[in-house]
N, C-alpha and C positions, 0 to 999 in steps of 0.2 A: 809230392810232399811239399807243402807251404815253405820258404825260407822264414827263417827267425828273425824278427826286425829288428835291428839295430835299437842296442839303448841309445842313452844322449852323450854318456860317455863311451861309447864304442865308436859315434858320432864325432865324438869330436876330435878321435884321432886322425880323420883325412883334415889335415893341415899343411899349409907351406912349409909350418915350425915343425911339426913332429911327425908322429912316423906315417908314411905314406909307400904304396908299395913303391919299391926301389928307392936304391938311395940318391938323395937330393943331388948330393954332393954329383955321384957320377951322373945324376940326368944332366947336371948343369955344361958340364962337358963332353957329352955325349952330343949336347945341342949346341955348342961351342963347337965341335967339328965339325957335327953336321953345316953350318954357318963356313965355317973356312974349307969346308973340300965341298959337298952335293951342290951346295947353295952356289958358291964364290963360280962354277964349272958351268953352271944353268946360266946364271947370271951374265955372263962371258959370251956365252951363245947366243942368249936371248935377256937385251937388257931391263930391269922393270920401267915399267910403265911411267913411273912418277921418282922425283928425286925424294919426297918425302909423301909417305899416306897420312891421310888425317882426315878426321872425323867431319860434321856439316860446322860445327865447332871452333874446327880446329886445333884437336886435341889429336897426337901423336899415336897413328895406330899400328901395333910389332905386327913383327910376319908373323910369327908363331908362338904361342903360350903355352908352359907346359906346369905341373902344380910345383915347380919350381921356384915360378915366377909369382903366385894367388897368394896373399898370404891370408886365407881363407880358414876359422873355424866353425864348423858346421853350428853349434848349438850356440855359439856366440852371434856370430853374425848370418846366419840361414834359418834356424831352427824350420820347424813345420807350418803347413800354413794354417791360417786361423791363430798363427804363437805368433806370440813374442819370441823376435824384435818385426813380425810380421812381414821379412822382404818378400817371403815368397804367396803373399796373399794378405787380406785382410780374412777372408773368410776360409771355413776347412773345405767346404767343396771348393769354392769357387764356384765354374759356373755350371760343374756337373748340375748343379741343385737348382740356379738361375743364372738364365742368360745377363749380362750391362743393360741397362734401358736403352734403350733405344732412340735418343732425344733428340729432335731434329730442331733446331734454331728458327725458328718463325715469325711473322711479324713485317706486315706494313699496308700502308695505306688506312683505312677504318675500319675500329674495331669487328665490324659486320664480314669485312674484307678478313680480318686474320683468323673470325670465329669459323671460316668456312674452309680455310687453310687449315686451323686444327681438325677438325673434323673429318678430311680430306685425308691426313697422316696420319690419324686413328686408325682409318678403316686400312689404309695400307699397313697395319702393323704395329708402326709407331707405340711404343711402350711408355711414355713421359712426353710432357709440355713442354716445350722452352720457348719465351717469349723475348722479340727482339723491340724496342720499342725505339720510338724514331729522334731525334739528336734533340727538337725541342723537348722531350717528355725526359731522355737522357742529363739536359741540364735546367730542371727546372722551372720550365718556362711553357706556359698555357698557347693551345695553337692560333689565340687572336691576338700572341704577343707580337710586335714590329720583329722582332729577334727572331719569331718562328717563320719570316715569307719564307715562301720556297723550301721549306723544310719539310713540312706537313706529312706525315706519312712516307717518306721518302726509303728511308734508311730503318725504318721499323713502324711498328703499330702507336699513332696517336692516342696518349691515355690522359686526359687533362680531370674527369671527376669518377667519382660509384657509378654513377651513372655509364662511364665507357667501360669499367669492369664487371658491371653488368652482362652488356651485351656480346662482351669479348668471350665472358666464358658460358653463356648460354645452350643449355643445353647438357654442358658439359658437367658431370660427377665429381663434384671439388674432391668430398671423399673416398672417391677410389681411384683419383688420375694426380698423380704427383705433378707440380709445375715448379718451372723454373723459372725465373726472373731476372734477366742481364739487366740491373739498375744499381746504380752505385750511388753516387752525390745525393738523391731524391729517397733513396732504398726503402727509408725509414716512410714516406707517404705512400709508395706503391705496396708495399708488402701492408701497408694499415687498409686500403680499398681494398687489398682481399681478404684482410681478416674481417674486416667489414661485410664483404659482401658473403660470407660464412655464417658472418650473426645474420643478417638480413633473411638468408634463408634457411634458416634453422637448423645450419652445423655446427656441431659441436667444434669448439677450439681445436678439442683434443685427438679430433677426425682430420684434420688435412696434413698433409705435407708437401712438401717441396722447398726449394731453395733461394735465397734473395744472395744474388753476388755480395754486393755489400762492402766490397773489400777498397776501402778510400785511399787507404797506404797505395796499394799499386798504382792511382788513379796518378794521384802528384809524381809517380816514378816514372808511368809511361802511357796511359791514356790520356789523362789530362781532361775529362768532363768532372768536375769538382762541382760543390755545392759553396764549401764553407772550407776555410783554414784547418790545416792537418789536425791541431788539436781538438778545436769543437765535433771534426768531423769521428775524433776517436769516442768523443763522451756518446754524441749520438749512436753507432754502432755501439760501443757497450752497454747502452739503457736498452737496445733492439735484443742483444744477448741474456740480459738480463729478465726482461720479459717474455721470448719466448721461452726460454731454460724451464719455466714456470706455467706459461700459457698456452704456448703451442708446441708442444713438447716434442711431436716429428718432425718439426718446422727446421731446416740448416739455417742459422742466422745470418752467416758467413760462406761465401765459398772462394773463398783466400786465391786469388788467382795471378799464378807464372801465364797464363798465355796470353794476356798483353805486354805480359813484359817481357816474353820472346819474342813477339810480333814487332817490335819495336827494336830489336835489331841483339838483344842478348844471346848469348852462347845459355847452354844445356845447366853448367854450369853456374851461372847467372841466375837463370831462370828459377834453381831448384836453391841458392841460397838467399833471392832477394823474397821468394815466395815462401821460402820458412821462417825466413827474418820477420817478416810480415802477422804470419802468424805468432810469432814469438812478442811481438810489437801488442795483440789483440789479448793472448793470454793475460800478461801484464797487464795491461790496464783492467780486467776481470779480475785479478786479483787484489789489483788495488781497490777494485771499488766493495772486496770486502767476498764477492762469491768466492765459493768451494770451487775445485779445480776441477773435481767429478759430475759437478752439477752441470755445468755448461760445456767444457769440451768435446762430448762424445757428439756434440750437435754442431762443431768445427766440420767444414769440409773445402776441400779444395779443388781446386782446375788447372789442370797444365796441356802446353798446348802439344802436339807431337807433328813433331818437323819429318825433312827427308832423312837423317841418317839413323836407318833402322837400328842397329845395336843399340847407338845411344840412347838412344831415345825409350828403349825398356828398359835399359840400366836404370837410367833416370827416374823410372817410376818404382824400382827396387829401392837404390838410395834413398827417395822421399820416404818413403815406408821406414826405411830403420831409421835413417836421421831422427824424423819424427816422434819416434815410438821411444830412442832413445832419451829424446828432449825430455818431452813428458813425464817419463818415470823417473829421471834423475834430475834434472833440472826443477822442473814443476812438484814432484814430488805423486803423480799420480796415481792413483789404485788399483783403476777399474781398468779392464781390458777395452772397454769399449774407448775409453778417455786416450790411449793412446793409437788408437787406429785413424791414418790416414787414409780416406776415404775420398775417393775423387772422382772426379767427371772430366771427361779429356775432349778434347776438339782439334781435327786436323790441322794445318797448318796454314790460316788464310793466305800469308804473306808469299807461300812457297808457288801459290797460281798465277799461271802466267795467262796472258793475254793472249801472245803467241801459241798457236795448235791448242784451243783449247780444250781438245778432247783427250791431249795427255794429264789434263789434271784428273783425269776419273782415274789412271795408272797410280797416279801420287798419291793421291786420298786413298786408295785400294792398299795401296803400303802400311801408309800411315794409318790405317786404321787397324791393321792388322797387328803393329809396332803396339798401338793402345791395348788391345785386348790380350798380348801377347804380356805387354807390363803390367797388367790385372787392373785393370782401369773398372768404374764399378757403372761408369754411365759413358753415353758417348755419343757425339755429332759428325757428321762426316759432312765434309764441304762441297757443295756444289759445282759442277764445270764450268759457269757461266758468271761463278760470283767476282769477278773481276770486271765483268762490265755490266751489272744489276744483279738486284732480288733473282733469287734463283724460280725458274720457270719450274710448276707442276712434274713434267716432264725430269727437270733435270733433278730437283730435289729426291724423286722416287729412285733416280739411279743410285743417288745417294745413299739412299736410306736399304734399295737391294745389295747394294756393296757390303752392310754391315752384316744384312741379314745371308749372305751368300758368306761370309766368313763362317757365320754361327752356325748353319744349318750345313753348310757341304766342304768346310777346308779340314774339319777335324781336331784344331788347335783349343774349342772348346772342351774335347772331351776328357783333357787331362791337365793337369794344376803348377803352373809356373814351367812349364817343358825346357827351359833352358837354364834353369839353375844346373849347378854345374861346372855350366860350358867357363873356360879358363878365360876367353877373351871378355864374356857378359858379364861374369863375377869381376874379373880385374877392373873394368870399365865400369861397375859399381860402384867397387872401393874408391877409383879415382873421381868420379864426380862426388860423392860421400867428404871425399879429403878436402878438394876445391869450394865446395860450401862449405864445409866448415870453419876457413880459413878467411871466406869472408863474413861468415857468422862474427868469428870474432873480431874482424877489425869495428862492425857496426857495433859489437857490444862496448867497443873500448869510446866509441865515439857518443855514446849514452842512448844506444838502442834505435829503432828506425828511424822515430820520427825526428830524432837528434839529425841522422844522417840525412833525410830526405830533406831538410831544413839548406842543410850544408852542400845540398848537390850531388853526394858521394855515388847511389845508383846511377843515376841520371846519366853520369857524367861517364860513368864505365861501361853503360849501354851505347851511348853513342860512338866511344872507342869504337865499341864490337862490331858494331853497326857500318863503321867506318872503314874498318879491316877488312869485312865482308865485301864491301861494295869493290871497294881497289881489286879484292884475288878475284870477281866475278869479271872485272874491267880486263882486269890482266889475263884473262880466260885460265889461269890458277885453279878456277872452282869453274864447273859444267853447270848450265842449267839446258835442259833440252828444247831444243826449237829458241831459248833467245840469245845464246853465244857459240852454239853450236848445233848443227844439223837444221838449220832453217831453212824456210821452203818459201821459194820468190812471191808463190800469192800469199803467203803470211797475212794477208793487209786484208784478206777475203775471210778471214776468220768472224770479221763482227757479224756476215751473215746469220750466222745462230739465232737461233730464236731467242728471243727477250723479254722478260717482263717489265712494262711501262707502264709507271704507275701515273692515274690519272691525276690531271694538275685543278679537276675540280673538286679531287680531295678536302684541301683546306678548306673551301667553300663551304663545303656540306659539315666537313666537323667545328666549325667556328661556329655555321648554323646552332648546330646541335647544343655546342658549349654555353650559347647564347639563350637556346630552351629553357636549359639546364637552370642558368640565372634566373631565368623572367620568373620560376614557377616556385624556388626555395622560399624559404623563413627565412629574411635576411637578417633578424636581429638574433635569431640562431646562429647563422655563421657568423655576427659580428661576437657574439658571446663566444663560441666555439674558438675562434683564433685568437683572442684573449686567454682562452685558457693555454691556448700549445704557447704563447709571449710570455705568459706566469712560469709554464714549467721548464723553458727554457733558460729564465733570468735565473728563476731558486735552486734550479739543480735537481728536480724532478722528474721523473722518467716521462717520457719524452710518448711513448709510444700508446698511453688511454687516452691523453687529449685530442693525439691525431688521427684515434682511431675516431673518435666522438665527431672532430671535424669533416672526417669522410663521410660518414652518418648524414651531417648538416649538407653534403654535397656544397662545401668548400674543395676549390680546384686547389689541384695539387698547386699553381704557383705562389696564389695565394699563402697556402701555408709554407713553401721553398720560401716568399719573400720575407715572411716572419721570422723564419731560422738565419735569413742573408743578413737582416737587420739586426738584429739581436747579436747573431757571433762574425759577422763579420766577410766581406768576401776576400776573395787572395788571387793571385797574381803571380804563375812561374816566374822564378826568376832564373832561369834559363843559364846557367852556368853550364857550361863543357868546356 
């Protein structure tokens, strides 16, 4: 016989506050004994391990939780997944129904060179695009600039005209392969060559999807590849939101991203209130500029990155879920269910590989990715063992990407929907990172919202604390890292052995070649028209994103147009305050 399921009020009486089997009162003493007599008796015999546990964080973790301790109401803060406040899922299956994509971070050398890399992860599986593009193309700047020597393909895929997004996605089904794009400062010209190159071959707007980072706020907090000053850089992203809201309507405009700015030295905590702050930063100026809150949110998405310490780090991805969902419907005022779903794509944790044994990071990434799909992450990258010292080898990328696919297909954690709600210690570590952004939610709102604070130094300046704090208890051997403060092995130094990927230094050569083709053979009084027009709709306050799309058309290089937006609004300069 079926048990009868639970209403949402029969639900919501497992609470800290109210009735839950047995009473509070004697559990609370019942574990207060237990503490002064089983505990205090062990303890004596066999001392613990550590004068205090705590999280990768360093957030204070109990020995034991009991619903005592949770102060937990199920239809308030849990409800069902696919519901509001959505902790336990964005979606009702999950991923009974679909697997995460499967997106593996790619990208370097020439376009020819990465179109054979996607292709290559296709066929291994690979479910989504994600393109890495190399530190000239990241700020701006065309690969025959003085600024690009030695850069050229290095660190990602050279994209300087249509022409390289062309050849980049050749072959490739814009309409049924979703792509990502790590570009920020530039976002607004990369994400235009491929709405371009969409028209060019006869897709429909309304046919593609995928994602453009896009997220500048984080850039000034902790990457630091910028285009233009905080503020130009918000109108540009909101004329990018505003267009596609409209034009490319499965396109994510935004994917609001905590994992550089956990890579850069932030606690869990950090990460999940500078990257709401963030978002809370982008709403606002959508609103200001007059959109509906339904029209453009549901195409909000974000990325966080997922470190070593497992609990937390699914907590973390609960919290963002209600934070979120809370903001939205009471703050924002939202309607639609889709408007407040936090929606994300997660990446292991580059920062956490070591150089040392580097065939313990395929252990770490195997965690941490486990930690992501465990916190219902909806897309997801797994780091290579070798990305410490280069682009990840063929080789090592597929371990990677069998890591993901050996969760999904043989650990069984797919088959059922948030598996640790519940648990006392995940839920309590929800609330507590929940409470800790929120508390620095509000001091940024007091200080006139992010880009107020990012002006003032205020993240910056609390990342590098964290950062600091970490480095001293890793110095002080406080914190374990395996193989570099404990358990090292004398050839350590025989590690670079591994095989590597070495990216040729006739690269540039051939792509300055190419970019130079690219020139000899356009309308140049096209392109002189064309960037007159993106100079016009920059000065008037004109959206930003049909001129550039028109100038990619004319095969004007992305710097080109980057140096029209540098001239017009302006370039900037951290000012480096801790």
């Amino acid at each position: 016989m079926a048990q009868k399921a639970l209403t949402p009020a029969e639900m919501n009486g497992f609470t800290a506050e109210g009735d839950v089997p047995g009473d509070l009162a004697a559990l609370r003493a019942a574990t207060q004994a237990w503490r002064d007599g089983l505990v205090k008796k062990s303890v004596a015999k066999m001392p613990e391990r550590k004068a205090r546990f705590s999280t990768w964080s360093d957030m204070g973790v109990p020995d034991v939780l009991t619903p005592a301790d949770v102060k937990l109401d199920y239809a308030r803060d849990l409800g069902l997944p696919g519901e509001y406040p959505f902790t336990r899922g964005v979606q009702p299956t999950m991923y009974r129904s679909r697997l995460w994509t499967m997106r593996m971070f790619a990208g370097f050398g020439t376009p020819e060179q990465t179109n054979e890399r996607f292709k290559y992860l296709l066929a291994q599986g690979q479910t989504g695009l994600s393109t890495a593009f190399d530190f000239p193309t990241l700020m701006g700047y065309d690969s025959d600039s003085p600024r690009s020597l030695g850069e050229v393909g290095m660190c990602g895929v050279a994209v300087d005209t249509l022409r390289d997004m062309e050849v980049l996605f050749a072959d490739i089904p814009l309409a049924d392969v979703t792509t990502s794009m790590t570009i920020n400062g530039p976002a607004i010209v990369l994400l235009a060559f491929y709405i371009a190159l969409a028209d060019v071959r006869g897709i429909p707007r309304t046919q593609i999807g995928g994602t453009v980072q896009n997220d500048c706020l984080k850039e000034f907090i902790a990457q630091h590849a910028w285009l233009v000053p905080p503020r130009p850089a918000m109108r540009i992203v909101t004329d990018m939101i505003e267009f596609c809201s409209k034009e490319v309507p499965r396109w994510n405009t935004v994917s609001i991203s905590g994992y550089h700015i956990r890579e850069a030295g932030a606690t869990a905590a950090q990460e999940l209130a500078f990257t709401i702050a963030d978002g809370i930063g982008y709403v606002e100026s959508c609103l200001e500029r007059g959109l509906p809150i339904d029209e453009f949110a549901p195409r909000l998405s974000f990325f966080w990155d997922v470190h070593n310490d497992f609990f937390e780090e699914i907590a973390k991805f609960r919290a963002a879920r209600r934070l979120w969902a809370r903001l939205m419907k009471e703050r924002f005022g939202a309607k639609k269910a889709e408007s407040m779903k936090l929606r994300t794509h997660a990446q292991t944790a580059g920062v956490s590989l070591t150089a040392q044994q580097p065939y313990n990071n395929v252990v770490r990434v195997a965690l941490q990715a486990l930690a992501g799909v465990l916190g219902g992450t909806q897309s997801l990258h797994t780091n290579s063992l070798d990305e410490t010292y280069a682009l990840p080898t063929e080789e090592a990328v597929t371990i990677a990407l069998r890591t993901q696919q050996i969760i999904a297909e043989e650990s069984g954690v797919a088959s059922t929907i948030d598996p640790l709600a519940g648990s006392y210690f995940v839920e309590e570590m929800t609330n507590r990172l929940e409470e800790e952004a929120v508390a620095y939610i509000q001091r940024i709102d007091e200080m006139g919202g992010m880009v107020a604070a990012i002006e003032k130094g205020y993240p910056q300046r609390e990342i590098a604390a964290s950062a600091y704090r970490f480095q001293r208890q890793l110095e002080a051997g406080d914190r374990v890292m395996v193989g570099v403060n404990k358990y090292e092995n004398a050839d350590d130094a025989a590690a670079t052995n591994i095989p590597l990927l070495k990216i040729d230094e006739e690269v540039q050569k051939r792509q300055v070649a190419n970019l130079h083709a690219v020139k000899a053979k356009r309308d140049g009084g096209r392109v002189t028209a064309c960037l007159e027009g993106v100079r016009q709709a920059a000065k008037d306050k004109s959206n930003l994103m049909p001129p550039i799309i028109e100038a990619a058309k004319a095969y004007c290089t992305q710097q080109e147009i980057c140096d029209v937006l540098r001239d017009v609004f302006g370039t900037y300069t951290d000012p480096a305050e801790f």
